[in-house]
PAVOLUM-866652 format. One record per residue (C-alpha): x, y, z; residue in three letters; residue number from 0. Coordinates in steps of 0.1 Angstrom, whole numbers. Example, Ala and Ser with C-alpha at 12.3 -4.5 7.8 and 13.67 -1.06 7.14 Angstrom:
<recs>
123_-45_78_Ala_0
137_-11_71_Ser_1
</recs>
This chain:
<recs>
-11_312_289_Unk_0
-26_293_318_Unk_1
-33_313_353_Unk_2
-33_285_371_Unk_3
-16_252_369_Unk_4
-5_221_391_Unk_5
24_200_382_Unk_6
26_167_403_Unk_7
11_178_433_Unk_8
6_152_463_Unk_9
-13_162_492_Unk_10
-22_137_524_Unk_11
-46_140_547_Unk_12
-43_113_573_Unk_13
-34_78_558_Unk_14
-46_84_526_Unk_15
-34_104_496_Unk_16
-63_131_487_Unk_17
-39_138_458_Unk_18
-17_120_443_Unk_19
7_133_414_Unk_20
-24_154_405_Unk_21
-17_178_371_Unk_22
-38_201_354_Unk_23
-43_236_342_Unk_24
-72_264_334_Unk_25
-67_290_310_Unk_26
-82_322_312_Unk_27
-125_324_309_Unk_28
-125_290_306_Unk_29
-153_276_334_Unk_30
-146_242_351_Unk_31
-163_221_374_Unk_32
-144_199_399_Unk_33
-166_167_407_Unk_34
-156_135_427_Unk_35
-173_121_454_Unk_36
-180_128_488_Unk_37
-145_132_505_Unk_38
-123_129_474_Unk_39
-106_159_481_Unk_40
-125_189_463_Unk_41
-128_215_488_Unk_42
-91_202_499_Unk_43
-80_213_465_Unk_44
-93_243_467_Unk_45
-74_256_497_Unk_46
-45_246_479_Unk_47
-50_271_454_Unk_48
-55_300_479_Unk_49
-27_289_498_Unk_50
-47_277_530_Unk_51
-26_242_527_Unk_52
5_239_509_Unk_53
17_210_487_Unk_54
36_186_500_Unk_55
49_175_465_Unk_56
48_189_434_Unk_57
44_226_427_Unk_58
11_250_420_Unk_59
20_278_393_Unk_60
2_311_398_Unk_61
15_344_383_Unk_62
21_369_409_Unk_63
-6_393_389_Unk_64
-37_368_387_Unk_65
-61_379_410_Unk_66
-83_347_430_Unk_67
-115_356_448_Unk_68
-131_325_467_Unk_69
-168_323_474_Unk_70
-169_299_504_Unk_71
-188_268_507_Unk_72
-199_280_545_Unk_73
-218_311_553_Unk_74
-192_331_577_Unk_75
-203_357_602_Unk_76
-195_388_591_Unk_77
-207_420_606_Unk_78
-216_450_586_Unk_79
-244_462_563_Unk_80
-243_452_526_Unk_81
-228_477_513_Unk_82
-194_474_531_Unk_83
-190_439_530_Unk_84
-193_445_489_Unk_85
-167_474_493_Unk_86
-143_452_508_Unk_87
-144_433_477_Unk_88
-137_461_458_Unk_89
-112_477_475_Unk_90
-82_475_451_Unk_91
-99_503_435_Unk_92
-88_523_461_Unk_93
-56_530_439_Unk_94
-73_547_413_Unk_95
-93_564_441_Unk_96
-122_563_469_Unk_97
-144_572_444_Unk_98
-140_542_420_Unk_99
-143_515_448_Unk_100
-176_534_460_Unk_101
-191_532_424_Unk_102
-177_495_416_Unk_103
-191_487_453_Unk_104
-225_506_444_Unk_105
-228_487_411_Unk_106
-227_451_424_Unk_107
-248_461_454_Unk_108
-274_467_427_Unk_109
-271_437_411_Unk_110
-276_416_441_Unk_111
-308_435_441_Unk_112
-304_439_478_Unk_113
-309_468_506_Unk_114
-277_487_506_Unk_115
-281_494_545_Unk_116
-295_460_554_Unk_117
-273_443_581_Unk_118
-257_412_567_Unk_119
-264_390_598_Unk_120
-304_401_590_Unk_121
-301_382_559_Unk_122
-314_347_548_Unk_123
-292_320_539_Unk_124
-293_326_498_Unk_125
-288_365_499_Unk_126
-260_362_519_Unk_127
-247_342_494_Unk_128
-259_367_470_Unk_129
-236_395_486_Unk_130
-202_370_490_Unk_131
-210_362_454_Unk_132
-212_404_450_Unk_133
-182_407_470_Unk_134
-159_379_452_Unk_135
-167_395_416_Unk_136
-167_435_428_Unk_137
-126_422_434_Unk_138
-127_416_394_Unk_139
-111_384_398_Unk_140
-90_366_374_Unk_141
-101_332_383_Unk_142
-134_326_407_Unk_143
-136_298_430_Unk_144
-170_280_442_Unk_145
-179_258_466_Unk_146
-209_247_464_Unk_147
-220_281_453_Unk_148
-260_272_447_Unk_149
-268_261_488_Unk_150
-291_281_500_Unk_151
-302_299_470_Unk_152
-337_295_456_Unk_153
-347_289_421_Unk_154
-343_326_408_Unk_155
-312_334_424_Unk_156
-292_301_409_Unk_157
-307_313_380_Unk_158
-290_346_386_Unk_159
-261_335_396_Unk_160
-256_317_367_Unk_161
-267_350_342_Unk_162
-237_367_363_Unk_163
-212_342_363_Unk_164
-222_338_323_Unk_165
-213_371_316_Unk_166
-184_383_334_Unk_167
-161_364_318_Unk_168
-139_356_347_Unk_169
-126_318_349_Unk_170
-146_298_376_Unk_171
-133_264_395_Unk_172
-163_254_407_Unk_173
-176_224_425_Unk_174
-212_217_430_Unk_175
-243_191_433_Unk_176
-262_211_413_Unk_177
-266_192_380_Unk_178
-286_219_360_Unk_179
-260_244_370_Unk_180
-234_225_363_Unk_181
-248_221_328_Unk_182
-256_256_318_Unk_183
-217_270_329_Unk_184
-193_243_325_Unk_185
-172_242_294_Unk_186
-148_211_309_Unk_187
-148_189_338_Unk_188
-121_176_362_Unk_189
-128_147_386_Unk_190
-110_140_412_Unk_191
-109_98_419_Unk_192
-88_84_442_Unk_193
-64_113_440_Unk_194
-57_106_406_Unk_195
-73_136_380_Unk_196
-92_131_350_Unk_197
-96_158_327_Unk_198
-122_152_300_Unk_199
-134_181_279_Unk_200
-172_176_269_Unk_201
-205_180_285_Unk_202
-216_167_318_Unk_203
-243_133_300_Unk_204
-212_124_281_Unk_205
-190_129_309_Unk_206
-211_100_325_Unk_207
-210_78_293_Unk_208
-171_79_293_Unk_209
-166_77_328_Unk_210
-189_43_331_Unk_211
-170_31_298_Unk_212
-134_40_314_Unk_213
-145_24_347_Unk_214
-157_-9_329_Unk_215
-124_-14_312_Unk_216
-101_-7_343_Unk_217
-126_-32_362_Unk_218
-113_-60_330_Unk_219
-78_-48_329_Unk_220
-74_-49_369_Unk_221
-91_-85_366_Unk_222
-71_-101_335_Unk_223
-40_-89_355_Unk_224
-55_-104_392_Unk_225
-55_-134_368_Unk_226
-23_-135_358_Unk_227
-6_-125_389_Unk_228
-29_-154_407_Unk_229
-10_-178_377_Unk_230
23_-161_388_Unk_231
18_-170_424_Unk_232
15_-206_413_Unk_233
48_-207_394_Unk_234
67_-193_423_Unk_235
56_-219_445_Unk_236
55_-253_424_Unk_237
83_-241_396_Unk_238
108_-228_407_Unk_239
130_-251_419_Unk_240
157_-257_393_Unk_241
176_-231_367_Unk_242
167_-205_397_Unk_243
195_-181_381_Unk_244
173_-183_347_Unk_245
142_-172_361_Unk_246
153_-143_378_Unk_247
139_-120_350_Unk_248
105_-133_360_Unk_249
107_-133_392_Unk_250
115_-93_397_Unk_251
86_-91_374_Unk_252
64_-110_395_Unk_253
80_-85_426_Unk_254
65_-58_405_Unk_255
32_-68_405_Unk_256
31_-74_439_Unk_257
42_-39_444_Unk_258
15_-25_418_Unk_259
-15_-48_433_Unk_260
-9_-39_466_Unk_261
-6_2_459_Unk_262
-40_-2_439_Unk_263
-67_20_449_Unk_264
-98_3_447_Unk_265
-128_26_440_Unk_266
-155_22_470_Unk_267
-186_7_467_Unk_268
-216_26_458_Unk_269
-236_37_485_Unk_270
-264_11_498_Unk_271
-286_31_517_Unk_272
-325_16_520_Unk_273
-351_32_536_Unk_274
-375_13_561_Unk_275
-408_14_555_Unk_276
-435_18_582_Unk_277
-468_-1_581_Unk_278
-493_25_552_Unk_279
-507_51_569_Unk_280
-546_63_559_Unk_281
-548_74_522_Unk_282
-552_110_528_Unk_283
-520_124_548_Unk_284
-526_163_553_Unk_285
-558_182_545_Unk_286
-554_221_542_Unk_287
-586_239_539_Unk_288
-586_279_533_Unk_289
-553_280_554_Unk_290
-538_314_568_Unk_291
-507_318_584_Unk_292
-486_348_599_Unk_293
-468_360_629_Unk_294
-472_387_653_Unk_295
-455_410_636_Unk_296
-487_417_609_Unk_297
-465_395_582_Unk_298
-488_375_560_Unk_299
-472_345_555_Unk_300
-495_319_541_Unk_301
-530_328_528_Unk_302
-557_307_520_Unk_303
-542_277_513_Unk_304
-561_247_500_Unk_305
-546_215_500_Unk_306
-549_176_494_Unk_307
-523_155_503_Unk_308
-527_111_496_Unk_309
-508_86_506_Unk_310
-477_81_477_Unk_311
-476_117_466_Unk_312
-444_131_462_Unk_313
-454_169_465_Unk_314
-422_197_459_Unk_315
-427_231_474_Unk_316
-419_259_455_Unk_317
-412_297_467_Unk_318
-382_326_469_Unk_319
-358_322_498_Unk_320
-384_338_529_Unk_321
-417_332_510_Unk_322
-428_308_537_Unk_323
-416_268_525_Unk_324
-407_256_559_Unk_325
-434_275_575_Unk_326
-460_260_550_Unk_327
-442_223_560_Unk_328
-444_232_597_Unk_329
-483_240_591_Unk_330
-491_213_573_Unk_331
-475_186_599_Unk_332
-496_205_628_Unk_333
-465_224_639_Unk_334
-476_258_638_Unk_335
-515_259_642_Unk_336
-531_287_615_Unk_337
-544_315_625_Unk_338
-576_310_603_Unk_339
-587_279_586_Unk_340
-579_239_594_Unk_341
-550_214_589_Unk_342
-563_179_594_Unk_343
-538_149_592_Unk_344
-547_115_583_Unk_345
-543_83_606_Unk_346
-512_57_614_Unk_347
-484_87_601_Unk_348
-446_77_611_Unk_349
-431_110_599_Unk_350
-389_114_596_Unk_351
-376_149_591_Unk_352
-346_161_572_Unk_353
-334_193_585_Unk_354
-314_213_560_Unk_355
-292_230_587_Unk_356
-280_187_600_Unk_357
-294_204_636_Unk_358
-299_170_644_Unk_359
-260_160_640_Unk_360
-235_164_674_Unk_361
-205_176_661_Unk_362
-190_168_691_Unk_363
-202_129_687_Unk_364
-181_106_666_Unk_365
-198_96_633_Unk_366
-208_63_648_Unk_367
-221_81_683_Unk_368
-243_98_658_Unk_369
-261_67_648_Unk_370
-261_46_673_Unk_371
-257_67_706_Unk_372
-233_44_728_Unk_373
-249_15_713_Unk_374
-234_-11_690_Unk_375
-261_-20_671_Unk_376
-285_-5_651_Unk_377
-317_-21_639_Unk_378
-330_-14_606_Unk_379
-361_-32_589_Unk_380
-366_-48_622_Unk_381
-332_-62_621_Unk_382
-305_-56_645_Unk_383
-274_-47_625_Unk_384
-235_-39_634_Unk_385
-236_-2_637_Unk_386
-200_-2_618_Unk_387
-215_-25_588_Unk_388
-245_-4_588_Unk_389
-222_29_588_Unk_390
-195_10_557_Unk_391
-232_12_535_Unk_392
-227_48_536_Unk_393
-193_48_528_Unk_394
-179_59_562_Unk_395
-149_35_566_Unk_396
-137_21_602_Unk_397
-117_53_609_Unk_398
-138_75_596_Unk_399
-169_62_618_Unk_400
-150_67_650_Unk_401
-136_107_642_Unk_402
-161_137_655_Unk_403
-185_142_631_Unk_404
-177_182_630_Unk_405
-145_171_615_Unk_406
-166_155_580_Unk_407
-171_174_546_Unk_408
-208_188_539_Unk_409
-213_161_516_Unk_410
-201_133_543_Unk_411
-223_151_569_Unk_412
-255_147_547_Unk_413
-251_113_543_Unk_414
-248_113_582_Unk_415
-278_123_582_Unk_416
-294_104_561_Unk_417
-280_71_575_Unk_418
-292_82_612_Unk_419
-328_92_598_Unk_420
-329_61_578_Unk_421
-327_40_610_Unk_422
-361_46_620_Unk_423
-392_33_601_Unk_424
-415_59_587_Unk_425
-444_66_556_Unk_426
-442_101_554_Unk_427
-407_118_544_Unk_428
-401_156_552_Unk_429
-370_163_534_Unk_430
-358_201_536_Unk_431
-330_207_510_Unk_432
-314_169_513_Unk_433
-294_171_484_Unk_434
-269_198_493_Unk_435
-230_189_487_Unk_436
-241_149_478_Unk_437
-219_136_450_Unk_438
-237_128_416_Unk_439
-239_92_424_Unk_440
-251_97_457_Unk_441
-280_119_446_Unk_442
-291_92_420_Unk_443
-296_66_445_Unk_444
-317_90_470_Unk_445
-337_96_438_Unk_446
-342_63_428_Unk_447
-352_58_467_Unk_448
-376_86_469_Unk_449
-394_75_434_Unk_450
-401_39_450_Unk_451
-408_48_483_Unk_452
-446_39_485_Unk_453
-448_66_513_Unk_454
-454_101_511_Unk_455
-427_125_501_Unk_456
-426_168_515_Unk_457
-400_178_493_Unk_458
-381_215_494_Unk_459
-351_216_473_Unk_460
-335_243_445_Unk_461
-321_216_425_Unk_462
-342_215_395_Unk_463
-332_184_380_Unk_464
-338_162_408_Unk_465
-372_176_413_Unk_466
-380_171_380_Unk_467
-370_134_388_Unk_468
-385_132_418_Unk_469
-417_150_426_Unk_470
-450_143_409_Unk_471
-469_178_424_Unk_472
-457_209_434_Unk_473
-473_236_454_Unk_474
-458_268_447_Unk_475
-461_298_470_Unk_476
-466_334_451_Unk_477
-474_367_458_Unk_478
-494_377_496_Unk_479
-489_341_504_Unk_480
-512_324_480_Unk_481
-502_286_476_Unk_482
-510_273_438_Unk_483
-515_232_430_Unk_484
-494_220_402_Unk_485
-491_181_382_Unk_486
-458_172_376_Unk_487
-423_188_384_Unk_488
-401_219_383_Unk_489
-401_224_347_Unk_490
-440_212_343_Unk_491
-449_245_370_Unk_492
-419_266_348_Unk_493
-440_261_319_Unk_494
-473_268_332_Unk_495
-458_302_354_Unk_496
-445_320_322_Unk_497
-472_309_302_Unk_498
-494_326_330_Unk_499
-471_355_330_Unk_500
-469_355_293_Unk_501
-510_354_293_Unk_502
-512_378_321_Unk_503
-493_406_304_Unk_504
-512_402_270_Unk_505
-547_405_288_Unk_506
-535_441_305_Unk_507
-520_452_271_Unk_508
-542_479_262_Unk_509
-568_473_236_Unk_510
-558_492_203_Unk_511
-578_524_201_Unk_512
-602_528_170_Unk_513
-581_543_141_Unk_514
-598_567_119_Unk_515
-583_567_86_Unk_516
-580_601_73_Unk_517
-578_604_32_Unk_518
-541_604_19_Unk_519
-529_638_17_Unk_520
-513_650_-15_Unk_521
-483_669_7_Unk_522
-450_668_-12_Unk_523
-435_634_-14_Unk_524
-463_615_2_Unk_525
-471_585_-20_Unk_526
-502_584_-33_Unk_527
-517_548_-20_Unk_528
-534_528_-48_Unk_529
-574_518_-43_Unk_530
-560_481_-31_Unk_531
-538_497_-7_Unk_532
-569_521_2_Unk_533
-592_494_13_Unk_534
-560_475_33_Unk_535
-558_505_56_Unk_536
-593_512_65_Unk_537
-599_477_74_Unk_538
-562_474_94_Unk_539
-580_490_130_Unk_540
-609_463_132_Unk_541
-585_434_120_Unk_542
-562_447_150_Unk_543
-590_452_174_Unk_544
-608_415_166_Unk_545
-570_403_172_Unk_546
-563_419_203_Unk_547
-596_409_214_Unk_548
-589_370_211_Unk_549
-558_370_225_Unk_550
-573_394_258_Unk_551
-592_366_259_Unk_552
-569_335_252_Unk_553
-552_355_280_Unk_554
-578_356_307_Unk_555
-585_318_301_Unk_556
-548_311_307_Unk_557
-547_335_337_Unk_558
-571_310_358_Unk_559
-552_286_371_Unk_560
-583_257_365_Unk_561
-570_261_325_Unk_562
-541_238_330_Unk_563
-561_208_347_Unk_564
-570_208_308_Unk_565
-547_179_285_Unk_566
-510_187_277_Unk_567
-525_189_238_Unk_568
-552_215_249_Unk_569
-525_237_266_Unk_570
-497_233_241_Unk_571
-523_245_213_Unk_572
-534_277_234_Unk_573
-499_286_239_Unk_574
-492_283_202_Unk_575
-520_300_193_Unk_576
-512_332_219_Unk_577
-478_332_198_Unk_578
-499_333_166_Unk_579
-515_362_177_Unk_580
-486_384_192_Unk_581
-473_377_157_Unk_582
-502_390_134_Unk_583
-509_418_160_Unk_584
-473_430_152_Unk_585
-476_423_117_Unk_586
-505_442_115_Unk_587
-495_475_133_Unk_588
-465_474_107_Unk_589
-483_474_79_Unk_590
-504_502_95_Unk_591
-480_524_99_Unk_592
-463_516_64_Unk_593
-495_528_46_Unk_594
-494_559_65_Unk_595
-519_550_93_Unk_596
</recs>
């Protein structure tokens, strides 16, 4: 039986329908993700379900026992320490007993792995999402809605979040940006377009497939019927002039299609966004040598970092929420000056920053105000343009261009953003976390932006797909501050990190201590080994020791970080080979002990 189902349900928002007849249902542990684009109606829907709007038609059918927990797409204020913002969450328990909504609390404290007496407002961004996330599933909700749960989280915490949400078995509705996510948890997908909803029960690459096959064949159908409504039109004017009372079938049928061509909703462009280029600046952009970094408080932040940064690199920065990524940007554009070392920066830089908290939006300013402050032109590429053309590019209509830009959807106010940034020429692109709440299509065109941008690209972001599409080095910040040079993307500095890990915990594996064989005993049901067997066993402690020895080895090698400036051949061997040897150092120790060793 379904916990949740719409039947018909309209919903307007202004002049436009967000939904429109909309019908659908999700049965218990199933996990769906609600796309659309930017302004569809997503986070619109949502408050539907909790009751924050009501319907205007239709009906929403929700048994009076299913339980809905909501983790919000904005961070609210909420005072308290950890523990008792958690316990609020779990305070149905109280039924059954203080006790039980203590220990429920307690548990899912522990597996936010945070500070039970840490003040919420002390937190960062991600583990405050970590303890509404805590506080959504301590209510043992029948069906979990998310907003964008993955903003703000770094790479270990979405990954996390998505072990937690994997194994609680609650139903999710969640909407998100996060392709890799979205991947990994989603067993259907609804999209919302142009308040219509599309069910379609596969993965997310076949999703796309379909969708681009559906929209190709409403693009002929909508045009074979333009043509025969354009045929229609003809008739009406040059035919129909005698047996009027015979043609009267056709004409209501030509009334019709009037009626149907003008309630079309046409699907809006694509956005067109472009950035302008500024004359090249030197080839080397930012020089790091032996770099330190902390404040006043004795916190280490950075720690000799060494760094190279040329013209056309697009370089991702890697790091737990609070391990220092801005800090390292802020240092490396001359910022923050080091405490020890040098930053030198090359010559002829036009540097645009992206600021992930949209500081540099006026939410009291109207969308267009935002661009073009009072003006009504904006020029781009040394061009003066219309500032409402230039705004239609990013998909902000006439009427949406002149509302207060407080009033837009995350996804709308990045794009803000990025249209006022892109106004401005530049070589050197500081983006900090640009892709939160952009709709899939959206984030394929920054992407296909950033990777021809003959500039140089600062990139911080959690989502792991786009880096992987995006960034061709990454330096990743570990333990005490230390900043490590990688080639490639996210997955290329994955595989290195666990094959370091991996590497790191074989070379402290203690060596196996010399065995000495002591002649089989002839107690009472001891088998009596044969002369074969005999020989097998006395050599078994220096086959284990030689084996233990290479991969110590293998493991220091691996350790050093210069090991993976090697060829992707050289590295995928060692790693097989380190395999090899865990295997035949187990196999070994249990044939040991099966002769009695």
């Amino acid at each position: 039986m379904a916990i949740l189902s719409f039947r018909d349900v309209s919903f307007q928002f202004g002049g436009v329908p967000l939904l429109d007849g909309v019908r659908f249902s999700i049965e218990r542990g199933e996990r769906v993700c609600l796309t659309g684009r930017n302004g569809t109606g997503k986070s619109t829907l949502m408050k539907l379900v909790t009751g924050e709007h009501e319907v205007d038609k239709g009906e929403i059918i929700r048994d009076a026992s299913v339980r809905v927990a909501v983790l919000p797409q904005d961070i609210p204020d909420l005072a308290g320490t950890v523990a008792e913002i958690v316990r609020e969450g779990a305070s149905h328990h109280v039924q059954d007993g203080e006790w039980k909504a203590d220990l429920e609390a307690e548990r899912w404290v522990e597996k936010a792995g945070l500070p039970a007496d840490a003040l919420f407002s002390s937190l960062s961004g991600g583990q405050k999402r970590r303890v509404l996330l805590a506080q959504a599933l301590s209510a043992e909700p029948d069906l979990l809605l998310l907003d964008e749960p993955t903003n703000h989280l770094d790479i270990a915490s979405i990954a996390w979040m998505e072990d937690v949400l994997l194994s609680c078995g609650t139903a999710l509705l969640f909407v998100t940006h996060d392709r890799a996510f979205l991947k990994r948890l989603a067993t259907r997908i609804l999209e919302l377009d142009r308040g219509r909803m599309f069910d379609w029960a596969c993965d997310w690459d076949t999703f796309l497939v379909r969708k681009e096959a559906m929209l190709e064949a409403e693009e002929k159908a909508w045009s074979e019927f333009d043509k025969r409504l354009a045929q229609e039109e003809v008739w009406i004017r040059k035919g129909l002039k005698a047996r009027r009372a015979r043609n009267e079938g056709r004409v209501r049928a030509l009334e019709r299609m009037r009626r149907e061509r003008s309630d079309r909703r046409e699907r809006s462009g694509a956005v067109q966004m472009q950035i302008a280029e500024a004359e090249k600046s030197g080839r080397k952009v930012v020089e790091a040598k032996n770099v330190s970094f902390g404040y006043g408080d004795g916190r280490q932040i950075l720690n000799g970092v060494n760094a190279v940064i040329s013209r056309g690199d697009k370089v991702a920065l890697l790091g737990p929420n609070g391990s220092g990524k801005t800090t390292l940007l802020r240092v490396l554009l001359g910022e923050l000056q080091p405490v020890t070392g040098s930053v030198q920066l090359g010559t002829n830089l036009e540097v645009l920053y992206f600021d992930q908290m949209r500081g540099q939006i006026d939410p009291e300013a109207t969308v267009k105000d935002n661009i073009a402050e009072g003006r009504e032109s904006v020029t781009i590429g040394g061009k003066p343009r219309h500032v409402m053309t230039y705004l239609q590019e990013f998909l902000f209509s006439p009427e949406k261009a002149m509302q207060k830009a407080g009033g837009l959807s995350g996804g709308e106010r990045n794009r803000l953003l990025l249209a006022r940034l892109f106004t401005r020429p530049a070589n050197v692109l500081v983006l900090d976390e640009p892709t939160n709440d952009l709709d899939a299509e959206t984030l394929d065109l920054l992407e296909e932006l950033l990777v021809e941008f003959e500039g140089t690209v600062l990139l911080v972001s959690h989502d792991r797909e786009f880096l992987d599409n995006v960034a061709t080095s990454v330096l990743a910040i570990g333990e005490g501050g230390a900043v490590t040079e990688h080639v490639g993307g996210w997955s290329d500095w994955k595989r290195e990190d666990d094959a370091r890990k991996a590497a790191k915990a074989a070379s402290e594996k203690p060596k196996a201590e010399a065995v000495q064989v002591a002649a089989p005993t002839s107690a009472s049901g001891a088998r009596k080994l044969s002369y074969k067997e005999s020989r097998e066993l006395e050599s078994l402690p220096g086959l284990i020791e030689t084996l233990e020895s290479e991969q110590a080895a293998l493991g220091e090698a691996m350790a050093d970080p210069s090991f993976y400036r090697k060829s992707p051949d050289e590295i995928a061997t060692a790693n097989k080979r380190l395999e090899v040897l865990a295997a035949e150092i187990a196999k070994a120790y249990s044939r040991w002990e099966e002769l009695g060793g």
